[in-house]
VEXDREN-973183 format. One record per residue (C-alpha): residue number from 1; residue in one letter; chain; x, y, z. Coordinates in steps of 0.02 Angstrom, whole numbers, plus 50000, padded with zeros to 5 digits. Example, Ala and Ser with C-alpha at 12.3 -4.5 7.8 and 13.67 -1.06 7.14 Angstrom:
BEGIN
r nr = 1	rest = A	kette = A	u = 50615	v = 49775	w = 50390;
r nr = 2	rest = S	kette = A	u = 50684	v = 49947	w = 50357;
***
This chain:
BEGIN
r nr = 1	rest = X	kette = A	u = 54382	v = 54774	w = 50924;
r nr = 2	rest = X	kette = A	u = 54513	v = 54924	w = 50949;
r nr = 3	rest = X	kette = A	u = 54614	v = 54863	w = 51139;
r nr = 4	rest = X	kette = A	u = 54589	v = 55034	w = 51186;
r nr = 5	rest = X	kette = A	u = 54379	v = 55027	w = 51197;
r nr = 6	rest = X	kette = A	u = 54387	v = 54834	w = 51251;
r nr = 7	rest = X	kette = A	u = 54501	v = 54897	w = 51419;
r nr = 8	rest = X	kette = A	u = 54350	v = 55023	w = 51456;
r nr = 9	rest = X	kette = A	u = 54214	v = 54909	w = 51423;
r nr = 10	rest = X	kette = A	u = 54299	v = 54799	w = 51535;
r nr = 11	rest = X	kette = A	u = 54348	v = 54936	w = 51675;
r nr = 12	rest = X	kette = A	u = 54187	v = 54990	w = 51679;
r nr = 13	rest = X	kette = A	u = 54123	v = 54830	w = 51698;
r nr = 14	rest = X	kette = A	u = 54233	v = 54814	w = 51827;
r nr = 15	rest = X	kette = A	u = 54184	v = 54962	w = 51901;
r nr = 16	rest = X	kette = A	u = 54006	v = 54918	w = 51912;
r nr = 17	rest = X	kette = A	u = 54017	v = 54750	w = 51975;
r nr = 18	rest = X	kette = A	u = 54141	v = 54814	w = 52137;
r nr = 19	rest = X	kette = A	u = 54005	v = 54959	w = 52166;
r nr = 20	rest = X	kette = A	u = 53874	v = 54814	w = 52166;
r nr = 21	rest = X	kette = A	u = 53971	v = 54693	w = 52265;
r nr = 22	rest = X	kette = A	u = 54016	v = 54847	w = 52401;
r nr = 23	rest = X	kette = A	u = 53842	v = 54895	w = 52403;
r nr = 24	rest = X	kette = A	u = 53771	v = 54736	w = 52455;
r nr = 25	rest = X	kette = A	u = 53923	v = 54700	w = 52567;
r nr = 26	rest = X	kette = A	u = 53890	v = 54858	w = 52675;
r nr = 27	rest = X	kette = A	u = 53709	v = 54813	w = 52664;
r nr = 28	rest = X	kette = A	u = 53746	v = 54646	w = 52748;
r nr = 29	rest = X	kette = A	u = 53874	v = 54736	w = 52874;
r nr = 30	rest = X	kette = A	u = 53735	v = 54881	w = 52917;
r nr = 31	rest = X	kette = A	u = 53607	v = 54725	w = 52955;
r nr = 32	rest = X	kette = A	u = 53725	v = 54639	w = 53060;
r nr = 33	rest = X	kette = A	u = 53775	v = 54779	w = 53154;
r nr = 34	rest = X	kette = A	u = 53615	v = 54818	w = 53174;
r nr = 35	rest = X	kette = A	u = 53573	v = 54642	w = 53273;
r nr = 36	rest = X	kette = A	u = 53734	v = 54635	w = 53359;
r nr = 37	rest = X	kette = A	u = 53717	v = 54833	w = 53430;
r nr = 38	rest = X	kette = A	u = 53606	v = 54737	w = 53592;
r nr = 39	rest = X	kette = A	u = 53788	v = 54668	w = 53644;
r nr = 40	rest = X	kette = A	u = 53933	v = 54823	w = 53643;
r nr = 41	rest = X	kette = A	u = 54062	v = 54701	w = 53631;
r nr = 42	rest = X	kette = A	u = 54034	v = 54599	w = 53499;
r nr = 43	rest = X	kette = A	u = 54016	v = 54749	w = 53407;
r nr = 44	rest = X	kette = A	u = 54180	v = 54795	w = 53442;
r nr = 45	rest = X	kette = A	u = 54257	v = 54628	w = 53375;
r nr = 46	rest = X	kette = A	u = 54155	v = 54639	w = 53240;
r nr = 47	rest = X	kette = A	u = 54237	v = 54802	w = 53199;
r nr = 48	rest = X	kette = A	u = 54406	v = 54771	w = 53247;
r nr = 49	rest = X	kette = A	u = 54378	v = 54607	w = 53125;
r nr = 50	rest = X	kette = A	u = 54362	v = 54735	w = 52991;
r nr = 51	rest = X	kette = A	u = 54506	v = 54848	w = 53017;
***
């Protein structure tokens, strides 16, 4: 295979599995958020964590 289409297939690959992978990472952040938005401050930590 020419090197020049097997480093696309395999950027876009990579592409695609990052934009999955961030996708259900923010999913999982949004949903504990979510639970943790009863308590201000944990939710604080939780975003200083992340920064």
């Amino acid at each position: 295979m020419d090197a020049r289409l097997e480093r696309f297939m395999y950027f876009v690959v990579h592409i695609a599995v990052t934009r999955v992978f961030l996708t259900s990472y923010l999913t999982s952040g949004k949903i504990i958020i979510s639970r943790l938005s009863s308590s201000h401050s944990l939710v604080s930590i939780f975003v200083n964590q992340q920064n």
